[in-house]
KOLROKE-138005 format. One record per residue (C-alpha): x, y, z; residue in three letters; residue number from 1. Coordinates in nm, 2 decimals. Example, Ala and Ser with C-alpha at 12.3 -4.5 7.8 and 13.67 -1.06 7.14 Angstrom:
2
{fido {1.23 -0.45 0.78} ALA 1}
{fido {1.37 -0.11 0.71} SER 2}
This chain:
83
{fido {0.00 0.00 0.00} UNK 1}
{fido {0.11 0.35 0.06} UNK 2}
{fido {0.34 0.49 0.35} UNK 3}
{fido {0.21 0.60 0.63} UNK 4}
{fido {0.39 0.93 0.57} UNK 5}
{fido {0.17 0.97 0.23} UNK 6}
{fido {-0.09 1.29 0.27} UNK 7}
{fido {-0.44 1.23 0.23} UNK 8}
{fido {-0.62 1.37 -0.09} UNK 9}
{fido {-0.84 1.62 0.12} UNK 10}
{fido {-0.44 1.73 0.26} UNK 11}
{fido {-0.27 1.74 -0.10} UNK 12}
{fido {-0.59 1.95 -0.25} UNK 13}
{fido {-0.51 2.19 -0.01} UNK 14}
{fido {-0.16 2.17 -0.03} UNK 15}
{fido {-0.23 2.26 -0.35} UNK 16}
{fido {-0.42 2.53 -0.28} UNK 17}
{fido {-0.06 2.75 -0.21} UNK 18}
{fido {0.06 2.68 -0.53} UNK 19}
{fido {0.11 2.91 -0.80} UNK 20}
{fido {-0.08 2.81 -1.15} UNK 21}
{fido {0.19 2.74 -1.29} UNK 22}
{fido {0.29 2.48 -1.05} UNK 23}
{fido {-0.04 2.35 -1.02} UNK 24}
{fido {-0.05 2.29 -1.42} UNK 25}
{fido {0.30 2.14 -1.35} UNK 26}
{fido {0.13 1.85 -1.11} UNK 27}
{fido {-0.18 1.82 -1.35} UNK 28}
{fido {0.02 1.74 -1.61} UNK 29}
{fido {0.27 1.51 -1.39} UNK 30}
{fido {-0.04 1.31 -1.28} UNK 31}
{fido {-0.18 1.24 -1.61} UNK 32}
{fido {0.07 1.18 -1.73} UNK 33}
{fido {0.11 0.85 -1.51} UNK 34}
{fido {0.03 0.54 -1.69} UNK 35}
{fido {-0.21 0.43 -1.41} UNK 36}
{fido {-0.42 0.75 -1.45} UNK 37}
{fido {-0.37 0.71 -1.80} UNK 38}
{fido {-0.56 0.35 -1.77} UNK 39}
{fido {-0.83 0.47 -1.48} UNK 40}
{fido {-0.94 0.81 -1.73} UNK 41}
{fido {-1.00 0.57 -2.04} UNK 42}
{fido {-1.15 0.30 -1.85} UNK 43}
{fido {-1.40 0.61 -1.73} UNK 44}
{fido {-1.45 0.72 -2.06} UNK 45}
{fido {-1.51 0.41 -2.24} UNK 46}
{fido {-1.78 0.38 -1.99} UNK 47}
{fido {-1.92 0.74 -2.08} UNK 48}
{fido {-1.92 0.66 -2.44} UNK 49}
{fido {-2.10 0.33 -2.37} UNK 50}
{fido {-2.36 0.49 -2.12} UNK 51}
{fido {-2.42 0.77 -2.46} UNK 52}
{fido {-2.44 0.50 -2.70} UNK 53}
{fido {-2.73 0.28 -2.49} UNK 54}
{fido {-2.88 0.65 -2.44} UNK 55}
{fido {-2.89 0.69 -2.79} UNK 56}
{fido {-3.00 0.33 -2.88} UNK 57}
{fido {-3.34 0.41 -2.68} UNK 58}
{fido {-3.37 0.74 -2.88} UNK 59}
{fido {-3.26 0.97 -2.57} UNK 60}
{fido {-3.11 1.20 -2.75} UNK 61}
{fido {-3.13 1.60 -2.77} UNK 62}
{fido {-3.03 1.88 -3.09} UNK 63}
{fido {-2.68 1.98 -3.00} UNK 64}
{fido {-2.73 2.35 -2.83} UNK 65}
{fido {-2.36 2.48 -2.79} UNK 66}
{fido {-2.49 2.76 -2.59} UNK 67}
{fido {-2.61 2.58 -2.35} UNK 68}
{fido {-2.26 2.40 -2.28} UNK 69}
{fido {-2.05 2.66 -2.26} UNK 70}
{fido {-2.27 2.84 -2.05} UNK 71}
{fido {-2.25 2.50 -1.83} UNK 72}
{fido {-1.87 2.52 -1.87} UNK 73}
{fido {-1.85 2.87 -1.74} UNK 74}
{fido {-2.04 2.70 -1.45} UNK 75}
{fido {-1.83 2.48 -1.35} UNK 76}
{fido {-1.49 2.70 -1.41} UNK 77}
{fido {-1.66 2.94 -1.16} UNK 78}
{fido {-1.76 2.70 -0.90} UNK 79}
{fido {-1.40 2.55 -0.91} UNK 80}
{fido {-1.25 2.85 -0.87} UNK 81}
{fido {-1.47 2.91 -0.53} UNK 82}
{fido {-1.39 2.56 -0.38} UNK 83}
């Protein structure tokens, strides 16, 4: 497993709270880089696209409404810049 000496997640996210951007881009990019993440973020999407495709199989599907996302991008940039 891990050392005991190993931070929590809760401790590292606000760890990296203190950290310039440009050393926070630095870990994001050190992170996925790993081929473990690598292998957990395409397992997860693999199971996104097949959760769309059975959505779209039954005909639950929507008109594109780019709008609408980047308003809901906008969103979420703001609310992860307040947590």
């Amino acid at each position: 497993m891990y050392p005991p000496t190993v931070s929590t997640i809760k401790e590292i996210k606000r760890a990296s709270q203190h950290l310039s951007p440009k050393e926070r881009w630095e870990l994001y990019r050190w992170l996925g880089d790993l081929e473990d993440v690598q292998r957990f973020r395409l397992e997860e999407l693999r199971q996104e696209i097949a959760v769309g495709l059975e959505q779209a199989g039954r005909g639950e599907v929507a008109p594109l409404d780019v709008q609408a996302i980047k308003a809901e991008v906008h969103r979420r940039l703001a609310t992860e810049r307040t947590h």
